[in-house]
N, C-alpha and C positions, 0 to 999 in steps of 0.2 A: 210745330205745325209744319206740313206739308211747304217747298217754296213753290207754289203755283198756284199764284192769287186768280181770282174770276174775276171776268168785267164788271160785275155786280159790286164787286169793293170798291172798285174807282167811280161805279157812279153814286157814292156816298159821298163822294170826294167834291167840295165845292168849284174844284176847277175840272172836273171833267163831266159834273152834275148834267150838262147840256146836250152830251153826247150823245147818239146813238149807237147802236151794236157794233158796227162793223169802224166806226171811227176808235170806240173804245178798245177795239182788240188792234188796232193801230199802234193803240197809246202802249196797250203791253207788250205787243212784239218790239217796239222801241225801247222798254226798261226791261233793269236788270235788277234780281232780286239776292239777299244776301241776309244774313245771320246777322246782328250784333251782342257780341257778349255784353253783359253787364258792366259799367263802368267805361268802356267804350267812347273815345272822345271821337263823333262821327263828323262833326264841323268845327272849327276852329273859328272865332272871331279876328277878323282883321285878315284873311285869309281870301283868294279873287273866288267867287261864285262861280264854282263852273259845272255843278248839279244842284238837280232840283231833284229832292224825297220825300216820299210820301211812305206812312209808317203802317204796316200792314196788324204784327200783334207788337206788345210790348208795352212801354214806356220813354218817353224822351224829354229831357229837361231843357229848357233855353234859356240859358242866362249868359251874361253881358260883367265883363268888368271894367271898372270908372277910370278915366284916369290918375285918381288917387288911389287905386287899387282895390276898391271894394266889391264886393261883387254883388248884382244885381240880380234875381232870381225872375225872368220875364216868366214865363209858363212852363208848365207839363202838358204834354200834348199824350194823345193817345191813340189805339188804332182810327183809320179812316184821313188823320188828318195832316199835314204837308209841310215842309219846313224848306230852308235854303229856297226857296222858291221865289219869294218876291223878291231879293237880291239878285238871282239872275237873271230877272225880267228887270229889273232896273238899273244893270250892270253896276251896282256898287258892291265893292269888298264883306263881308260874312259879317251882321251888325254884332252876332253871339255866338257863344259855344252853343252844340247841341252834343248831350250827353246821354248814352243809354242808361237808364237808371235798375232795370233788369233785364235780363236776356229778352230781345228781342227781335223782331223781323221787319225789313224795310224793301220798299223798291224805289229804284232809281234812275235817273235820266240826266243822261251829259248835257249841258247849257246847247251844246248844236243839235241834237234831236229833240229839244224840248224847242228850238227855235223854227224846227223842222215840221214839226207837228201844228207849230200854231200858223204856220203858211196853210197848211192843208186842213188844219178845223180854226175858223178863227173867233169859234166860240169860247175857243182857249184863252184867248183872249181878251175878253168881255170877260167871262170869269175874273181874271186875276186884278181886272179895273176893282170888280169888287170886292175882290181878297185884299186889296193893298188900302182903297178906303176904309173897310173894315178895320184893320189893324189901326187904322189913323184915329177911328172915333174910339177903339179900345185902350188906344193911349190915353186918348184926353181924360177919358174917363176914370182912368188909374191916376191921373196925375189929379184930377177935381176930388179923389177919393182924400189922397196923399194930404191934400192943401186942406181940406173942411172934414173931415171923418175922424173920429175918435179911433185910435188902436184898434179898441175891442171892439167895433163894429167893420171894422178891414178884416180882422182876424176872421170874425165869425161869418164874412162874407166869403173868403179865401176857402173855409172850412166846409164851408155848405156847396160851392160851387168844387171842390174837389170829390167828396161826399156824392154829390147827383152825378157826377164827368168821369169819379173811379172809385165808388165802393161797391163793395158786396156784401151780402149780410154774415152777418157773424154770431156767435152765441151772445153779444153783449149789446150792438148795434148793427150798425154800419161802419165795416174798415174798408179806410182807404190803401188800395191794395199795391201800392208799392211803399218801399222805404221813404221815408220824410221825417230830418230835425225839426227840430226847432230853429235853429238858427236858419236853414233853407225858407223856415216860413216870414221868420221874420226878415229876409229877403226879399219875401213876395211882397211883403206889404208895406215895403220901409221902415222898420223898426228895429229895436236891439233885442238878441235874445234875450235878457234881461228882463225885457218889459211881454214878451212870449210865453218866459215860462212862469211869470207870478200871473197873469191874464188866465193861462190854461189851469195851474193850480186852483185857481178859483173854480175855476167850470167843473174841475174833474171835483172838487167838493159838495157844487151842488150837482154831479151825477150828469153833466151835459155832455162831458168828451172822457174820453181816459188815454192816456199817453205814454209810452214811454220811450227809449232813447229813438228809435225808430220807425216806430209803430204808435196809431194815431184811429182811435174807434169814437165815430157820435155818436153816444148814448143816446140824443135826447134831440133828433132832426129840429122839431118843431121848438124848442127851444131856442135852438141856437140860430133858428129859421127869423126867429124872435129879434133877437141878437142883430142879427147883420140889418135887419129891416129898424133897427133902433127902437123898437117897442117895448125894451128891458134890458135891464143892465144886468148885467154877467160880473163885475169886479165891484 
């Protein structure tokens, strides 16, 4: 795709949602746009914040490794939406990688033009109050998932909320249109692959999902809809 985003994509964007026209075309003359290949490590965790990105087309993965080494899959994000961003409104170090997962396209702004910007719109500001809350009640609620939720109803919640955020239809369902393990998902949801791929072997039995090493199609939305709302069991 073309690199010359329109003001119309940033006001999709919950930190510049508030904008008007001539503030938003502020915001672009201030960023710079760029390509990422596939596989692309574009943030490193533990690394000073000193840009905020927002992702124009593509894919981008954000995960976290523990200090016993494991690594934590936080989200996939997709166009529209922002990354490194509350790090350098809270000046702490990069909490995660962020990784292109396919060729994709980004714009971005050095931590001094992003600090630039919100002197002269300070609804930039007020945004990011609510992007940084946001992300607080989105933990909790991963971690109350974590603590009381069965596997298979994380799995099938993870599935359906990927499925509506990045599928397209396909001759069989809905695929989810970038590459994804097993083992990535049982990252998202704290789990082993192990308990991943005999949960999905059941589904792909009863005709709910079909998978394989990378590739990942819901047969059966309302099913597996089923699923994550804990109204039937899947295993």
């Amino acid at each position: 795709m073309p690199l010359t985003p329109h003001r119309s994509l940033l006001k999709t964007m919950e930190l510049f949602a508030d904008l008007d026209e001539a503030s938003l075309d502020d915001v672009l003359q201030a960023g710079h746009v760029r390509r990422l290949p596939k596989d692309m490590l574009v943030l490193a965790q533990g690394d000073p914040a000193i840009s905020c990105h927002a992702l124009i087309d593509g894919r981008i993965k954000i995960s976290q490794v523990t200090p016993d080494g494991a690594q934590v899959v936080i989200r996939y994000l997709g166009p529209g939406q922002m990354y490194g961003t509350v790090a350098v409104l809270m000046g702490i170090p990069l909490p995660a990688d962020a990784i292109a997962v396919v060729d994709s396209v980004e714009m971005h702004w050095t931590a001094a033009a992003m600090a630039e910007l919100i002197e002269r719109h300070p609804r930039i500001a007020l945004a990011s109050n609510r992007i940084t809350g946001g992300r607080l009640v989105d933990l909790q609620a991963r971690l109350r998932e974590i603590a009381t939720e069965r596997v298979d109803r994380r799995l099938a919640r993870a599935l359906a909320r990927l499925a509506e955020q990045a599928g397209r239809p396909s001759g069989d369902g809905i695929e989810i249109d970038f590459p994804i393990t097993r083992q990535e998902l049982g990252e998202m949801i704290g789990t082993t692959l192990h308990t991943v791929s005999r949960t999905l072997s059941a589904w792909e039995e009863q005709g709910i999902v079909e998978s394989s090493r990378r590739r990942i199609v819901v047969r059966d939305l309302e099913a597996l809809t089923l699923l994550a709302e804990g109204s039937a069991s899947g295993s």
